[in-house]
N, C-alpha and C positions, 0 to 999 in steps of 0.2 A: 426585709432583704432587698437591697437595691440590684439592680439589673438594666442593661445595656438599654439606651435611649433610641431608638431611632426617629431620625426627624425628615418632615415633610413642608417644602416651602411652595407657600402658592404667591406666584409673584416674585420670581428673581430678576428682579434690577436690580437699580442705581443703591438703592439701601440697602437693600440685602448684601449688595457685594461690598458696597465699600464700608458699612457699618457691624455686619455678622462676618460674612467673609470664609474666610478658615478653620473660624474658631469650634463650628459644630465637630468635626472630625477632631481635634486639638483636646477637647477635653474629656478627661476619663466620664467611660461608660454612655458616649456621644457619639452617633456617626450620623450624614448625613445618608439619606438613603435618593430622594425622590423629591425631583423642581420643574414645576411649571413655569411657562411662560406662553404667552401666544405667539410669539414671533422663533416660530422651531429654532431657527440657527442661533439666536443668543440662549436658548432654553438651553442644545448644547452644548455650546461655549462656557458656560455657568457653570455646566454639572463637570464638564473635564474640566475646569479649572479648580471648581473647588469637592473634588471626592465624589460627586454623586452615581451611584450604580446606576439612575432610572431619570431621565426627563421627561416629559410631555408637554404638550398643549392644552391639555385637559385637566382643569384643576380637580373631577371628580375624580378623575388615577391616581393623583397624589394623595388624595383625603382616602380612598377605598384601598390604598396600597399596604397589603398585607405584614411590608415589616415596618409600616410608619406608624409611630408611637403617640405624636405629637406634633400639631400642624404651626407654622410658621405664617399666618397671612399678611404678606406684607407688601399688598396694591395700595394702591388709593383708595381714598375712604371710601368714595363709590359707590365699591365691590366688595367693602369687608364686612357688610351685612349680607349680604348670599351668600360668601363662601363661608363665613364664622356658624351659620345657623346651619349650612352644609357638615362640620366639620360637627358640632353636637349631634347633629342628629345621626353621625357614625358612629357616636361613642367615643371620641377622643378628645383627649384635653388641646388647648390652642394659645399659641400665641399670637395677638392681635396688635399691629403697628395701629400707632399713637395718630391719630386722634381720638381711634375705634367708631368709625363711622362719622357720616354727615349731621350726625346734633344727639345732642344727649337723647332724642329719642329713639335711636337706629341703635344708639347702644345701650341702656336698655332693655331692647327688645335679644338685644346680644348676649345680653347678660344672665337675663333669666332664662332664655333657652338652656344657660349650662349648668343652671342654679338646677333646671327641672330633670334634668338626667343625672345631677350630683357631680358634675366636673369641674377643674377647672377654667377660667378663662384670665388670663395676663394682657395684660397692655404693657405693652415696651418702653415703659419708662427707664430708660436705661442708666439714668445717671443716680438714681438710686443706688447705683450697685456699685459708683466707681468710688474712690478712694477722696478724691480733692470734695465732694458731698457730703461723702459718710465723715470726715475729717472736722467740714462744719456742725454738722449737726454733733459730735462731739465737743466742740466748743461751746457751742452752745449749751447741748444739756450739762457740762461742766458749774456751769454759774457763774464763770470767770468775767462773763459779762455783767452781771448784776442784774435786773432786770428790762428786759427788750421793753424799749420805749416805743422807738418806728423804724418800718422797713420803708425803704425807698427803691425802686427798680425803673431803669429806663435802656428800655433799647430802641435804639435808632439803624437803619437800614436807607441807603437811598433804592429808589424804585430800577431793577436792571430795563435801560433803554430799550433794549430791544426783546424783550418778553412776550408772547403772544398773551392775551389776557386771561385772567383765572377762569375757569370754569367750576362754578359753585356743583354744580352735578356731579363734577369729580372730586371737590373737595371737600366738599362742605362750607367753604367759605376763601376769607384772602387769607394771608400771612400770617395775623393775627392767631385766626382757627387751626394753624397749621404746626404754629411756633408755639405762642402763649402758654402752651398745657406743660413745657419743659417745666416752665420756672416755677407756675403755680401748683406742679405736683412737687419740686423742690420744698415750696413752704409750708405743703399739706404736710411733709417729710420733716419739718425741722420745728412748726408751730403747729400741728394739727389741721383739725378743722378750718377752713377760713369762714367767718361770715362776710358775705356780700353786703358794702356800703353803697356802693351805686358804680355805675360806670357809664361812658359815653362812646360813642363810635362813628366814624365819619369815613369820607371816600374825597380823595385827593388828587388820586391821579385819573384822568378825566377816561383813558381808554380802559380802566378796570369798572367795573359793576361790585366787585366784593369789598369790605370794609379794607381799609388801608391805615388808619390809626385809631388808635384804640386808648384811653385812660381809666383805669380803674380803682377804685379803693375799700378797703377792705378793714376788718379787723382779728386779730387771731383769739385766740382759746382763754389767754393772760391779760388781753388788753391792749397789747400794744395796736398802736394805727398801720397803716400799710397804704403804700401808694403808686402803682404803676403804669406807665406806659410805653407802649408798643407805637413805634411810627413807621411805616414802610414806606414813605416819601420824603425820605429826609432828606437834607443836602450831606450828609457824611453817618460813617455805623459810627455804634456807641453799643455795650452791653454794660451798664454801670450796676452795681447794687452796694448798696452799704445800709448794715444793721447794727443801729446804734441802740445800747445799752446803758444803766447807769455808771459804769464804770470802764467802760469800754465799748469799741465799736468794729467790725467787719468791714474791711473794703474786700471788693472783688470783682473780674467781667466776671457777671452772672451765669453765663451756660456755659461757656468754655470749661472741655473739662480736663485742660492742664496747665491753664495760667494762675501766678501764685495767689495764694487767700493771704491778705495780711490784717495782724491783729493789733489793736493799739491801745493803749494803756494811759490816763495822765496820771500827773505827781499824785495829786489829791486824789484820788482811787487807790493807788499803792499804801497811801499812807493811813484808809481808813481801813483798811483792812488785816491791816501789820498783823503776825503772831498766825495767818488762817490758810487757807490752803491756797488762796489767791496768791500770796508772799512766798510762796513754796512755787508757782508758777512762774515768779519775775526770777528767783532767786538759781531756778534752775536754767534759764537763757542766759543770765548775767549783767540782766542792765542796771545801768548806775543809779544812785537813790537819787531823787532832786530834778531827772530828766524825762520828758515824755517817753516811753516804751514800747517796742513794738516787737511783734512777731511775725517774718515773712514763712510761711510753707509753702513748698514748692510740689510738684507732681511730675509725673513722666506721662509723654506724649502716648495714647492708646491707641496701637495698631489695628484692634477693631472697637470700638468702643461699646457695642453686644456683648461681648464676648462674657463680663460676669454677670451677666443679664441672663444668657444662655444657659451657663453653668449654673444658677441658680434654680434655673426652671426645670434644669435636666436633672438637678436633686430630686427635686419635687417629685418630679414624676416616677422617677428609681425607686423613690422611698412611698409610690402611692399615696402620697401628703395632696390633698386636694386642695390646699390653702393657696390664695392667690392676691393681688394689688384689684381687684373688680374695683369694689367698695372704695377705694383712695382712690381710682380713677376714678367713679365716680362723680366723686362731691367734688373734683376739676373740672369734668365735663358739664357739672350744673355751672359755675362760674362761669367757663367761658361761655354757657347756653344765656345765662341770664347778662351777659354783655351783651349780647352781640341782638339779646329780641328783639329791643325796637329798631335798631337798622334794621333789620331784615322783615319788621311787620312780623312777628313771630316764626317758631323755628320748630312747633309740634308739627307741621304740615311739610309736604314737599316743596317748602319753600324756593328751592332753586329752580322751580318751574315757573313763577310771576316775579321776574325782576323789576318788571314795572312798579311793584311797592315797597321795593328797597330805596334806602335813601343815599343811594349814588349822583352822580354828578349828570350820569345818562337818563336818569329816573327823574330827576328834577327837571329837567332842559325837554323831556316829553309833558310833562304836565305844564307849564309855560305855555309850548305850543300848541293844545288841547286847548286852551280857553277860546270865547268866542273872539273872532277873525276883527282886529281893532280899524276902526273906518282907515286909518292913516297908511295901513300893510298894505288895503287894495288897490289888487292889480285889475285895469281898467280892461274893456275886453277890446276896446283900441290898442291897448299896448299888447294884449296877447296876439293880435292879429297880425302885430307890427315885428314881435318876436318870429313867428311864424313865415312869415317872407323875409325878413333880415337876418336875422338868427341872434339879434341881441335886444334887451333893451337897457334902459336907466339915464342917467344916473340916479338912483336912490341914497336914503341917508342912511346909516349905518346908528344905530341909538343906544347900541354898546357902550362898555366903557374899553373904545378901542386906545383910547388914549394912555393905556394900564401900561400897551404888549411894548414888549420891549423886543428890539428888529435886530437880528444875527446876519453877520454881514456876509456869511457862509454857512449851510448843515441847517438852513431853516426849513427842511423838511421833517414833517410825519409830530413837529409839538404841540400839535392840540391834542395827542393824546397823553402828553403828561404835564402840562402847564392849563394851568386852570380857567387865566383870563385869556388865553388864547379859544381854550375850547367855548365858554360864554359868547367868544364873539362870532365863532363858527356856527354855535346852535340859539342864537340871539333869534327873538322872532319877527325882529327888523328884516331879518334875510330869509330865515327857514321858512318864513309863511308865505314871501314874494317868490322862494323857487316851488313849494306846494303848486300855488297856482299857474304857474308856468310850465311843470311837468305834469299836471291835470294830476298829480298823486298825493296823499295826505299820508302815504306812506314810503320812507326812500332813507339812504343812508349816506352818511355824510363818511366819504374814504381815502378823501388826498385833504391836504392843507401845506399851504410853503410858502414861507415871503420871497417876492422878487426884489432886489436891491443891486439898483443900480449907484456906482457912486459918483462924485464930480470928477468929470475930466475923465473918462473912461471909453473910450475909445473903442476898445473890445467888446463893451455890453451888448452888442447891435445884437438883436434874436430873431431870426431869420424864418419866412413865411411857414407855417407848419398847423396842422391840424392834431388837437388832442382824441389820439383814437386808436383802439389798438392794444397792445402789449402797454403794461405799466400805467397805461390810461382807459382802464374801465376793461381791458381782455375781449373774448370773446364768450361766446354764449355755445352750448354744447352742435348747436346745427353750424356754425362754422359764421352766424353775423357780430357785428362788432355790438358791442353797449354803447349806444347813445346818454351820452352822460353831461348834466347841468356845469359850468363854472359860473364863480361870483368871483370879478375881479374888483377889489377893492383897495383906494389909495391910503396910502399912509401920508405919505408926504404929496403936498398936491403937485401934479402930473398933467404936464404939457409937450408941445413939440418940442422946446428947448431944453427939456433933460430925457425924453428920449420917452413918450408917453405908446401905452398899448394902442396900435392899429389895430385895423379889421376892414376883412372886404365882404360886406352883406352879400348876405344871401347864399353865401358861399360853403354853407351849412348843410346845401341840399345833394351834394354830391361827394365823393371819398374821390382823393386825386393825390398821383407820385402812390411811392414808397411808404407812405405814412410811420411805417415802423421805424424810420430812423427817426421821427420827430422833426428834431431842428433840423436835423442834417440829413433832410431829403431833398434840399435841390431845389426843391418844385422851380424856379423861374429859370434854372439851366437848364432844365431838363423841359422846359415847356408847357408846365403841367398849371403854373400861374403864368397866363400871357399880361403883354403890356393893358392889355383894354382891360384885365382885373384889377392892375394896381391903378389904374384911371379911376377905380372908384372906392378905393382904398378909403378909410376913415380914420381918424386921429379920436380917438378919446381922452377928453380933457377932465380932468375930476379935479377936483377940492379933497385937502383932507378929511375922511370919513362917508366917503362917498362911494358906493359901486356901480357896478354892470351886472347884470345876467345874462351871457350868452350861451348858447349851445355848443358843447365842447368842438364840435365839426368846424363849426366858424374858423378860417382862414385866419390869423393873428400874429403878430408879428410885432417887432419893434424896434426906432434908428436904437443906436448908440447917445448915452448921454454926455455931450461936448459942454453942458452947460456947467458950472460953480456950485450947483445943487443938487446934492442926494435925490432919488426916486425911487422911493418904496413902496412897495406894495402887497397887498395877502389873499392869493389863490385859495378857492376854496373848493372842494368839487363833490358834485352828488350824483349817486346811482339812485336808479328806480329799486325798488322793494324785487326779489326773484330776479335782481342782474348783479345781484354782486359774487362774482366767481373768480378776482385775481386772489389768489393762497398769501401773496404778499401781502395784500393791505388788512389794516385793521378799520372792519366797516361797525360804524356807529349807527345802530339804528336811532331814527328819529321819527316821530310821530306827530300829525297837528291835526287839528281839528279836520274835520270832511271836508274835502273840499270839489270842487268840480271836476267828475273826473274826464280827461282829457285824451283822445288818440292820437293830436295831434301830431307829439313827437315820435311817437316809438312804434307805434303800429300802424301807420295809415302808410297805403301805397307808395309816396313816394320814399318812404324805408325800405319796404317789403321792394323795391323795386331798384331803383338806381345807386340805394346804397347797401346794395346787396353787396356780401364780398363772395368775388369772383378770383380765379385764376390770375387775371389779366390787373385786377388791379395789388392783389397782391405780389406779383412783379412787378410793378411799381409802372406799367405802361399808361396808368391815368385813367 
């Protein structure tokens, strides 16, 4: 006897609403009862919007709520092993959003919890249950194809610009981990089993730590090859798939689930077939004898696309049918487990807690700088001393291959963290090792990067006296002082007085003067805060291409106008000390190098703790 569903969601967001939505309440012997969330007022907002008698904060209300039949966890993977093993161990069946946990061993561990109390557990494969899926796979099992030779899949994705980076703790992984299991539970769906032929995995964009493209290949049940890949740093999307047969083949975007499936047919397959139920397939569409054939089906767009996901589970449970997709998620979750091992150094352990021996771009660019300190890096303790009353030194060589970057004539801020030979030259140990010893720290984070470009005949470039410090340039620290923070100014094009080369007035480091928060446009020489006997001692830095500076972001810096026929380029780079990086905006790169001497010079010794203390008076900007 079936009987009325009541459901329980732990985790009403963004999927939940725009993917389930309505449809709990919508379909016979369904209601929703009770939704958590931690942020009370969208919990809410969630339950008036869509039916719910009960919201909370507290995902054990929902799971212990006496008329919830069947739990809904649908956080980040995270958290879907504590509440998943929460919700067995009340006795209730569950639905668990897809990935089911941070690595096939979290699920698992997820899975025989409900094996051991005899219940169900579902993973939200949802496109099993739609129309434009079940549609293929009846083509398929058909025969109309003849037999599946190879599958081919590629999706492409560019990286969104402004993303904070993934956090593997809350996902288990990048894109890959998060996407992948659609498609490859589609083919566990249409060919069985998959065996794993090998796959590879890499990190491309330099401010993520998780894999970012992925290739993999495979074989199914029949024979046929299989070959895909997953890129999330592309220059444009793509979701391609086509499954060619002997007599026929599949185009389709692969996860879309209401763009058409079209089928296609040539002469010589129509004609070996003549008199059989294939001829009965061309003969009912109508295509002519002699011409290649095809078949487009179409689909309607799903207002939720859960929804016979939902209806299928709320069978289930009506009918006391404990039968569930565990087992087919599953042997997904081993696939994308066994992609993803060797980037991640394996994936049995709490892997997202030692990023250091993933093979990301940040992971590499630490081991580099860990080796021992090469004679040609060191900084002499004459130039630290000289750092230290001037606030800069250099010129150094730059042994990158800066010669790669290609220089944006506007918007060249924040691309080292998605351009690859941008980030190489920012974490090159040409530089990172020279600013180690100058910050007396082997541990600091690399959290601004920008080209300056000035062009010929520019009359407007002139940048005007200003100290980096403050708001946008390093913030402050919780007692109210500013962060003392490293720049590497470094030339692209070589840089003198006559295109308009970086100034500086030494030593000018050791005090905080003017407004500073407005940056360029604080004035300092109207306002009196740089007098004439400072710019009497003003400096021109002249470089060669591939050449920097190290200065102390405090240092007084400035620059004419380039009047000269010649570009002047150049690439800012900047580093915080390890425990100062507190702006919410930047994306801070840890970096790491071998031990090095450690140093008070800048950041803690009296004259900090003292004259550039921020005060009242100079945040008014009185000097």
């Amino acid at each position: 006897m079936s009987r009325n569903v009541g459901w329980g969601i732990v985790g009403c967001g963004d999927v939940a609403d725009r993917k389930a939505g309505a449809s709990f309440n919508a379909i016979p012997d369904s209601q929703l009862v009770s939704v958590m969330r931690r942020d009370a007022a969208r919990a809410e907002e969630f339950a008036l919007k869509h039916g719910a008698a009960h919201w909370s904060t507290s995902a054990a209300d929902v799971i212990q709520h006496p008329e919830v039949d069947v739990i809904y966890v649908a956080t980040p993977p995270g958290n879907q092993l504590e509440y998943a093993l929460a919700v067995a161990e009340a006795g209730k069946p569950c639905l668990v959003e897809k990935p089911a946990g941070r690595s096939l061993a979290e699920f698992q561990r997820m899975r025989q919890a409900f094996r051991n109390v005899g219940l169900p557990l579902h993973v939200s494969f949802y496109r099993r249950h739609l129309p434009r899926f079940l549609k293929v796979k009846a083509i398929l099992d058909s025969g109309v194809l003849g037999s599946i030779v190879s599958i081919d899949y590629r999706m492409t994705k560019p990286a969104p610009p402004d993303r904070q980076p993934i956090d593997a703790a809350v996902t288990g992984g990048g894109s890959f981990y998060d996407l992948a299991c659609h498609m490859l539970d589609l083919f566990d769906l249409w060919f069985g089993a998959l065996e794993h032929d090998g796959a590879s995995a890499t990190n491309l964009i330099p401010r993520e730590t998780t894999e970012d493209a992925v290739a993999l290949s495979f074989r199914t049940q029949s024979g046929a090859v299989g070959n895909a890949l997953w890129n999330f740093a592309a220059s444009r999307s793509g979701d391609e798939l086509v499954i060619d047969g002997t007599r026929g083949r599949i185009t389709m975007k692969g996860t879309s689930v209401s763009k058409p499936v079209k089928v296609e047919f040539e002469r010589a397959a129509r004609m070996r077939v003549s008199q059989s139920r294939y001829e009965r397939w061309y003969v009912k569409y109508g295509e002519n004898l002699g011409l290649p054939i095809h078949k487009t089906f179409r689909f309607k767009e799903a207002d939720y696309p859960h929804r016979n996901l939902i209806q299928h589970v709320t069978a289930k449970v009506a009918a006391g049918d404990n039968g569930d997709n565990a087992d087919d998620a599953m042997r997904t979750a081993r696939i994308v487990d066994r992609a993803l091992d060797d980037y991640y150094g394996g994936r049995e352990d709490a892997f997202w807690t030692r990023p250091e021996s993933w093979k990301s771009l940040q992971a590499q660019a630490s081991s580099r700088n860990q080796q021992p300190l090469p004679a040609e890096f060191r900084v002499s303790e004459d130039e630290l001393q000289r750092f230290e009353t001037q606030g800069y030194i250099g010129p150094f060589q730059c042994d990158a291959e800066w010669q790669k970057l290609i220089v944006p004539v506007k918007k060249g801020r924040g691309l080292h963290l998605v351009e690859e030979d941008l980030f190489n030259v920012c974490t090159h140990p040409s530089v990172v090792r020279r600013v180690a010893q100058v910050m007396g720290r082997s541990r600091f984070s690399l959290f601004k990067a920008r080209f300056v470009v000035k062009m010929p005949n520019s009359e407007e470039s002139e940048v005007a006296w200003h100290q980096d410090v403050g708001d946008r340039n390093g913030g402050f620290m919780e007692d109210g002082k500013a962060v003392p923070t490293l720049s590497v100014w470094m030339a692209i094009d070589k840089s003198d007085m006559g295109n308009g080369a970086l100034q500086v007035i030494p030593g000018s480091h050791l005090r905080l003067v003017g407004n500073y928060n407005k940056h360029i446009r604080s004035e300092l020489i109207e306002s009196g805060a740089v007098t004439e006997q400072d710019l009497q001692r003003a400096q021109s830095i002249e470089l060669k291409p591939g050449e920097f500076i190290i200065f102390h972001s405090w240092l007084l810096h400035g620059s004419q106008p380039n009047r000269s026929d010649r570009r002047r380029a150049g690439l800012n780079m900047r580093f915080s000390p390890e425990g100062m990086e507190c702006e919410q905006e930047f994306v801070y790169v840890p970096i790491e190098t071998s031990p090095v001497e450690q140093s008070d010079r800048l950041f803690v010794n009296e004259v900090w703790e003292g004259e550039a203390n921020i005060d009242a008076g100079v945040r008014a900007g009185s000097g």
